[in-house]
C-alpha positions as CSV (number, residue, x, y, z in Angstrom):
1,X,-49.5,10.3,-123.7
2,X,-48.6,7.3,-125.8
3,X,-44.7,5.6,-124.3
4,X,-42.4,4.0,-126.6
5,X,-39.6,1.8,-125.6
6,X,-36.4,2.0,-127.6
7,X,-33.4,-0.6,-127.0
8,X,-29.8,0.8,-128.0
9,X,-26.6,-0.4,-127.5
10,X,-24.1,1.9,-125.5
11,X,-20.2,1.5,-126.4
12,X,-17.8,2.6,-124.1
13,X,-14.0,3.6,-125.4
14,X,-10.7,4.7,-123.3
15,X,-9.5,8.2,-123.9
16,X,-7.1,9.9,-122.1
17,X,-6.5,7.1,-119.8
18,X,-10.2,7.0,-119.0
19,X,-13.6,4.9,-119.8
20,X,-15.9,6.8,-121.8
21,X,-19.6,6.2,-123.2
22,X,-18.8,6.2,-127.6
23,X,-21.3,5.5,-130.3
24,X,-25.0,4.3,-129.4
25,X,-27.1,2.1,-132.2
26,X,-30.3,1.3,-132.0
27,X,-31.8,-2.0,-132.1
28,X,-35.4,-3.5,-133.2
29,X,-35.8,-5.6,-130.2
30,X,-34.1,-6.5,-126.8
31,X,-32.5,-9.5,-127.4
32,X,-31.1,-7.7,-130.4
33,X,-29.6,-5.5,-128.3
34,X,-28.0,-7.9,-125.8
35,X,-26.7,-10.2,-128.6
36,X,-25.4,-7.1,-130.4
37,X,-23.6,-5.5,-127.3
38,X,-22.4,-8.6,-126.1
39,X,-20.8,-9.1,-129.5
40,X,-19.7,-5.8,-129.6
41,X,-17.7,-6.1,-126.6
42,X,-14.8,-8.4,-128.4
43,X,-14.4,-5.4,-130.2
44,X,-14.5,-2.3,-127.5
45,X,-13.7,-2.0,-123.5
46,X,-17.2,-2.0,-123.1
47,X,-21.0,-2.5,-124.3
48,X,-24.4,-2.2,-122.4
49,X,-27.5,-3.5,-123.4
50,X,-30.1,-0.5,-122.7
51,X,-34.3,0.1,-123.0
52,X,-35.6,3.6,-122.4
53,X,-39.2,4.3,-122.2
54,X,-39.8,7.8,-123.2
55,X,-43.0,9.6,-124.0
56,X,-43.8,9.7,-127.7
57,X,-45.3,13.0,-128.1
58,X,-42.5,15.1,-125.8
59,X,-39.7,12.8,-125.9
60,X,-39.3,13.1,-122.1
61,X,-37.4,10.5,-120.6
62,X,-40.0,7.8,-118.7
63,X,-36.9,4.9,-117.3
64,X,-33.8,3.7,-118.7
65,X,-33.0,0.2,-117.7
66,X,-29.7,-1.7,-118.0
67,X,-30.4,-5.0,-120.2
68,X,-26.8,-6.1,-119.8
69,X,-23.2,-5.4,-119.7
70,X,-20.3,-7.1,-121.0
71,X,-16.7,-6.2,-120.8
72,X,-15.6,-2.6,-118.8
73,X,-18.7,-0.4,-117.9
74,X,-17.4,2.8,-115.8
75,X,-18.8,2.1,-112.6
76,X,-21.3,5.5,-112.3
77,X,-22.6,4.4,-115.9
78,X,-26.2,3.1,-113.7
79,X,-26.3,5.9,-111.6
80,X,-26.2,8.4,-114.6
81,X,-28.5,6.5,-116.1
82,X,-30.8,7.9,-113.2
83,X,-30.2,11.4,-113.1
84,X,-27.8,10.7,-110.4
Protein backbone atom coordinates (compact mmCIF):
# COMPACT_ATOMS: atom_id res chain seq x y z
CA UNK A 1 0.00 0.00 0.00
CA UNK A 2 2.28 2.72 -1.26
CA UNK A 3 0.52 6.72 -0.05
CA UNK A 4 0.89 9.61 -2.16
CA UNK A 5 0.47 13.08 -1.07
CA UNK A 6 -1.06 15.49 -3.58
CA UNK A 7 -1.28 19.41 -2.86
CA UNK A 8 -4.27 21.35 -4.76
CA UNK A 9 -5.53 24.51 -4.53
CA UNK A 10 -9.37 24.81 -3.69
CA UNK A 11 -11.30 28.02 -5.03
CA UNK A 12 -14.35 29.06 -3.63
CA UNK A 13 -16.98 31.40 -5.78
CA UNK A 14 -20.49 33.05 -4.58
CA UNK A 15 -23.55 31.69 -6.33
CA UNK A 16 -26.89 32.31 -5.51
CA UNK A 17 -25.99 34.43 -2.67
CA UNK A 18 -23.85 31.65 -1.25
CA UNK A 19 -19.88 30.52 -0.91
CA UNK A 20 -19.23 27.62 -2.95
CA UNK A 21 -16.06 25.31 -3.45
CA UNK A 22 -15.16 26.11 -7.73
CA UNK A 23 -12.16 24.84 -9.71
CA UNK A 24 -9.34 22.72 -7.86
CA UNK A 25 -5.57 22.71 -9.58
CA UNK A 26 -2.98 20.79 -8.59
CA UNK A 27 0.28 21.80 -7.52
CA UNK A 28 3.97 20.06 -7.50
CA UNK A 29 4.73 21.05 -4.03
CA UNK A 30 3.25 22.70 -0.90
CA UNK A 31 4.59 25.91 -0.93
CA UNK A 32 3.38 25.92 -4.51
CA UNK A 33 0.20 25.62 -3.36
CA UNK A 34 0.08 28.26 -0.61
CA UNK A 35 1.78 30.79 -2.86
CA UNK A 36 -0.62 29.93 -5.65
CA UNK A 37 -3.88 30.03 -3.45
CA UNK A 38 -2.82 32.98 -1.65
CA UNK A 39 -2.41 34.65 -4.98
CA UNK A 40 -5.42 33.32 -6.15
CA UNK A 41 -7.39 34.93 -3.55
CA UNK A 42 -7.01 38.65 -5.18
CA UNK A 43 -8.88 37.13 -7.79
CA UNK A 44 -11.85 34.88 -6.02
CA UNK A 45 -13.76 35.09 -2.51
CA UNK A 46 -11.71 32.42 -1.45
CA UNK A 47 -8.62 29.95 -1.88
CA UNK A 48 -7.25 27.08 0.41
CA UNK A 49 -4.13 25.61 0.39
CA UNK A 50 -4.88 21.64 0.66
CA UNK A 51 -2.49 18.11 0.96
CA UNK A 52 -4.40 14.80 0.73
CA UNK A 53 -2.74 11.60 1.34
CA UNK A 54 -4.46 8.94 -0.39
CA UNK A 55 -3.46 5.33 -1.15
CA UNK A 56 -1.84 4.92 -4.58
CA UNK A 57 -3.15 1.64 -5.60
CA UNK A 58 -7.12 2.29 -4.48
CA UNK A 59 -7.17 5.89 -4.34
CA UNK A 60 -8.86 5.85 -0.97
CA UNK A 61 -8.78 8.88 0.89
CA UNK A 62 -5.78 8.53 3.89
CA UNK A 63 -6.16 12.69 5.41
CA UNK A 64 -6.74 15.93 3.89
CA UNK A 65 -5.07 18.77 5.69
CA UNK A 66 -5.73 22.50 5.39
CA UNK A 67 -2.24 24.17 4.34
CA UNK A 68 -3.84 27.63 4.37
CA UNK A 69 -6.70 29.90 3.68
CA UNK A 70 -6.81 33.25 2.41
CA UNK A 71 -9.85 35.42 1.71
CA UNK A 72 -13.68 33.80 2.43
CA UNK A 73 -13.59 30.01 3.19
CA UNK A 74 -17.35 28.75 4.15
CA UNK A 75 -16.99 28.00 7.60
CA UNK A 76 -17.93 23.94 7.39
CA UNK A 77 -15.16 23.82 4.49
CA UNK A 78 -12.68 21.81 7.53
CA UNK A 79 -15.33 19.77 8.75
CA UNK A 80 -16.15 18.45 5.18
CA UNK A 81 -12.94 17.96 4.75
CA UNK A 82 -13.36 15.19 7.50
CA UNK A 83 -16.32 13.36 6.44
CA UNK A 84 -18.12 15.49 8.84
Amino acid sequence: MAMKSTFLVQTFVIKRKRLVPGDREVSPTESGALKKAEAMAGRMPGTAALKVVADDETGELEAATILGQFGEVPEDFAESLQGG
